[in-house]
C-alpha positions as a Markdown table, in Angstrom:
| # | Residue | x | y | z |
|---|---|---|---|---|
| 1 | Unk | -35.9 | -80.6 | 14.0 |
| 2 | Unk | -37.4 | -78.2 | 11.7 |
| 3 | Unk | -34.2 | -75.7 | 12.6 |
| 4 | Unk | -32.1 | -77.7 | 12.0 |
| 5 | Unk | -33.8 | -78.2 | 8.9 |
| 6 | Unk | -34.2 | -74.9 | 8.2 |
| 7 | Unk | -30.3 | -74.2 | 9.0 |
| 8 | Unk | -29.5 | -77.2 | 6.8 |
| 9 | Unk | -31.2 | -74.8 | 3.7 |
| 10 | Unk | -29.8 | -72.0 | 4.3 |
| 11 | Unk | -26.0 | -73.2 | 4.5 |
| 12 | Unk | -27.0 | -74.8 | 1.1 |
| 13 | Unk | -28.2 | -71.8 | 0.0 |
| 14 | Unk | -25.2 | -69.7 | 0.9 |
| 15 | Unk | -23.0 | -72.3 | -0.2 |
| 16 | Unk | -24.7 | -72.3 | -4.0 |
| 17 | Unk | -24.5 | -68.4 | -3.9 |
| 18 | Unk | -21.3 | -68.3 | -3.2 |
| 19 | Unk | -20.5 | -70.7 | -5.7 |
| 20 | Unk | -22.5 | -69.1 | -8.4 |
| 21 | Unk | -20.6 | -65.9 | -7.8 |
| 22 | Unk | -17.5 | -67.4 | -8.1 |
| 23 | Unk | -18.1 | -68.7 | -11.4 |
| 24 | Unk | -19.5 | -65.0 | -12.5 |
| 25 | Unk | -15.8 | -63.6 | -11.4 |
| 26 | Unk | -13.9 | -66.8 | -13.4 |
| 27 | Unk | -16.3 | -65.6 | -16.3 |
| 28 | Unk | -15.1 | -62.4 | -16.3 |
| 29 | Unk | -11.5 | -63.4 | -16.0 |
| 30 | Unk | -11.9 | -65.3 | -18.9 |
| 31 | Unk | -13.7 | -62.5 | -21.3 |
| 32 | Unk | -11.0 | -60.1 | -19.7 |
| 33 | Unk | -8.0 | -62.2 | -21.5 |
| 34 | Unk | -10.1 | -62.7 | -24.6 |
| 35 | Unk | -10.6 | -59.0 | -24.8 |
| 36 | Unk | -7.2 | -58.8 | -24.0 |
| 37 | Unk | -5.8 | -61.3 | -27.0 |
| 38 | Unk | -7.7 | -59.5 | -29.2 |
| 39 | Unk | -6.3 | -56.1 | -28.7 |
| 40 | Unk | -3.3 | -57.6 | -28.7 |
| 41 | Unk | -4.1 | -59.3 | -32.4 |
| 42 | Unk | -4.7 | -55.8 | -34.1 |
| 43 | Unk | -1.4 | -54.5 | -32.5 |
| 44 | Unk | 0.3 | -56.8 | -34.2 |
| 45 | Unk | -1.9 | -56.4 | -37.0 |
| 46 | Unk | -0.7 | -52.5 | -37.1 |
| 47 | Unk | 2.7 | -53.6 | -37.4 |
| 48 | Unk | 3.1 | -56.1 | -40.0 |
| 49 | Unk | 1.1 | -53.5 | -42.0 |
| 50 | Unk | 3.3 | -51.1 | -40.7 |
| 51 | Unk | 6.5 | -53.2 | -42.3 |
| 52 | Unk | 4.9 | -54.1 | -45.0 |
| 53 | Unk | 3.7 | -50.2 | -45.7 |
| 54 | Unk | 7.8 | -49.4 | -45.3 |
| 55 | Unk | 9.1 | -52.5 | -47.3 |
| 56 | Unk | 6.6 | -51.6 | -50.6 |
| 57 | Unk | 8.1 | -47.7 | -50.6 |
């Protein structure tokens, strides 16, 4: 009994791990496309001052 027990624990263990690291990678994947939003902002940023540089001369 206790092994099975004891089996019973670890496969919740693993299973929580596993979980836990899963939501560290969605995490990531979500700061990634944040990042990349942002980057993208101040490109477009660069331009309109760009245009707006050209249309003042």
């Amino acid at each position: 009994m206790t092994k099975v027990l004891a089996a019973l624990i670890a496969a919740v263990f693993a299973a929580g791990t596993a979980f836990a690291a899963d939501a560290k990678k969605e995490e990531k994947k979500v700061e990634a496309k944040k990042e990349e939003k942002k980057v993208e902002a101040k490109k477009e940023e660069k331009k309109e001052e760009k245009k707006e540089g050209a249309a003042k001369k």
